[in-house]
N, C-alpha and C positions, 0 to 999 in steps of 0.2 A: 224108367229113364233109359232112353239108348245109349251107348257105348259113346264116349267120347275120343279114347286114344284106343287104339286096334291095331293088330296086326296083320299082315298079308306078304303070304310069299316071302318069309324073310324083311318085312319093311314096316315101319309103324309109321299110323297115320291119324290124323285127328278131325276127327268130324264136329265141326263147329257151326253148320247149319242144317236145314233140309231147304233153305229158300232156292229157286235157281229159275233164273227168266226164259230157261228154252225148255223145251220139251221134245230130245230129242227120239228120232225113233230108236238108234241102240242103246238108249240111258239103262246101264245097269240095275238102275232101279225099279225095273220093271220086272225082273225076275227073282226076288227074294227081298227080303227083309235083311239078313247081312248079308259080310263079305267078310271071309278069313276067320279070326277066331271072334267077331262081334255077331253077338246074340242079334243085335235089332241097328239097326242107325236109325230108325225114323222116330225122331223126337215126339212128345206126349203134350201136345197143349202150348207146349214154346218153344225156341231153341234157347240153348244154353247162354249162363250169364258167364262172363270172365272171371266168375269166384267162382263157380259149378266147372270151367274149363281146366282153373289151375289148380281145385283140388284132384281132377284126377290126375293132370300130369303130374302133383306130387305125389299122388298112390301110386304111381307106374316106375317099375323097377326099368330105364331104360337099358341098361347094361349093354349090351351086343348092339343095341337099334342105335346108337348115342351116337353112330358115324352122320345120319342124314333121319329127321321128322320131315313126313309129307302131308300139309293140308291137303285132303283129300276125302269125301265122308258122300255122304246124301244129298249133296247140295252144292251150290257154289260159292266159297269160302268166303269172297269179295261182297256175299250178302252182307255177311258179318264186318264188315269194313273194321269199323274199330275194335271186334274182339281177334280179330285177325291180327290186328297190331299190336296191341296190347301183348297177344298172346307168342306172339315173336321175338318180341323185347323181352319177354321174361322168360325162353326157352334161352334166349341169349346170354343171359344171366345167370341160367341155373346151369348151361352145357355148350360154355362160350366156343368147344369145337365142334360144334355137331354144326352141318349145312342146314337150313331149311327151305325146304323146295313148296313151291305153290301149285297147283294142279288147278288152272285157271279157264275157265272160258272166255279170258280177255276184255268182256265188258264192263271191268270193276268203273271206270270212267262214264259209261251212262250210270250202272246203278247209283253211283254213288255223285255223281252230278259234279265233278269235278274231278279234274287230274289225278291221280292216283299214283304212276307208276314210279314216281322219283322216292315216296314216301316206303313205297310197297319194295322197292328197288336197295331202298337205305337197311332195311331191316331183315330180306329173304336174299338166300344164293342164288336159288334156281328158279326160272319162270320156266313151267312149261305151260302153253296156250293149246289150246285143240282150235286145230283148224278145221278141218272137217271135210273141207269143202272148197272148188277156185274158186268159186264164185260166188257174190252176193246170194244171186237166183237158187241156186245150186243148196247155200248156207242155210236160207230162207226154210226150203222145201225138207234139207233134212233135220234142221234143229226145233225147227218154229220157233224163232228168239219172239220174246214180245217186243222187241224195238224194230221189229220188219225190218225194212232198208238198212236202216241205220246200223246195224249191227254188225256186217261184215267191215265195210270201211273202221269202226270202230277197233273191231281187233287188229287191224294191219296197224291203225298208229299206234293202238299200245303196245304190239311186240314194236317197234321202230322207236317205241319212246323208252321201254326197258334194255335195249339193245344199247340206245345211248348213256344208259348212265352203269353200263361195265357188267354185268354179273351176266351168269350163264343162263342164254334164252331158247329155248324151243318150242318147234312147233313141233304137235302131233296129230294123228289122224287113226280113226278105226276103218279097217278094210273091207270096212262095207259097201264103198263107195265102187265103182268101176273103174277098171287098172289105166282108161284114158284120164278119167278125173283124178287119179294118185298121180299119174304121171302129172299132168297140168297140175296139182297144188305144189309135187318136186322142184317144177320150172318157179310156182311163186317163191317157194322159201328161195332157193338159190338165189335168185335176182336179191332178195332180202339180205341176203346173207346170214338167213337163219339154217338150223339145222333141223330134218323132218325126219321124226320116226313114227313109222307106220305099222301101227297094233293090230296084232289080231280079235277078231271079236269073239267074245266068249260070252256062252247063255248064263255058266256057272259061278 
């Protein structure tokens, strides 16, 4: 069984899928099996049920981590639609101050074929989205979303639709891209009035 709730850098995170519709070229998941202190993230045969998710949050001493949990694991969280919520609601209840941040590729609203971000929005602090990319063409070429076209446009209304309903949204970007394409995604977030932090890329 892979690690459910993990640690990294100081920050606990809970891997709730391995599904994820892009494949991109810097996906961390191409250079190991974990990250931080988890032996494996990649799930054996399924991903986890939300009795498999919530006993390990209750075996996990959060102590120190208790200020902010991040979905963030093998995969894209929004696979999980409903153990994502489910599992939100009841971090809520168990550690009614801790923030929950989403570590999102934005496209929960194709996977999940419906609206997403007022629900997603009711029950997490923070959105962050990886942008990646200015452009559609650009999005295309470095993620490979399976929804082609569709997918850039996609993320712009979900960060525009989390942005409307109050909680704190970001975009992010890994610095793989070229310092004219950072600068051209800079100009998109601002027009947005979103906020862009831009990562380093690491093998490790």
């Amino acid at each position: 069984m892979a690690d459910i709730v993990y640690t990294f850098e100081n920050h606990v995170y809970l891997n709730i899928t391995n599904s994820c519709p892009c494949r991109c070229e810097f996906c961390i998941r191409k250079n190991g099996s974990g990250v931080g202190d988890a032996q494996t993230l990649w799930f054996s045969g399924h991903n986890p049920s939300f009795e498999e998710i919530k006993a390990e949050i209750n075996a996990f001493d959060f102590g120190k981590y208790a200020d902010e949990i991040i979905f963030c694991g093998y995969g894209e969280p929004t696979c999980a639609y409903d153990n994502l919520i489910r599992t939100a609601k009841y971090l809520k209840e168990k550690l009614p101050n801790c923030r929950l941040r989403l570590n999102t590729n934005g496209l929960s609203d194709l996977l999940n074929k419906k609206p997403t971000a007022k629900e997603i929005c009711d029950n997490l602090d923070i959105i962050s989205i990886s942008l990646n990319a200015p452009t559609s063409e650009k999005y295309e070429a470095l993620c490979h979303p399976s929804f082609k076209e569709k997918a850039f446009p996609a993320i712009l209304k979900f960060a525009e639709e989390c942005k409307k309903y109050g909680v704190s949204v970001k975009f992010s970007l890994v610095d793989v891209i070229s310092a004219e394409d950072i600068a051209e995604c800079q100009r998109l977030a601002d027009s947005m009035g979103i906020p862009l932090r831009v990562r380093e890329y690491t093998a490790d």
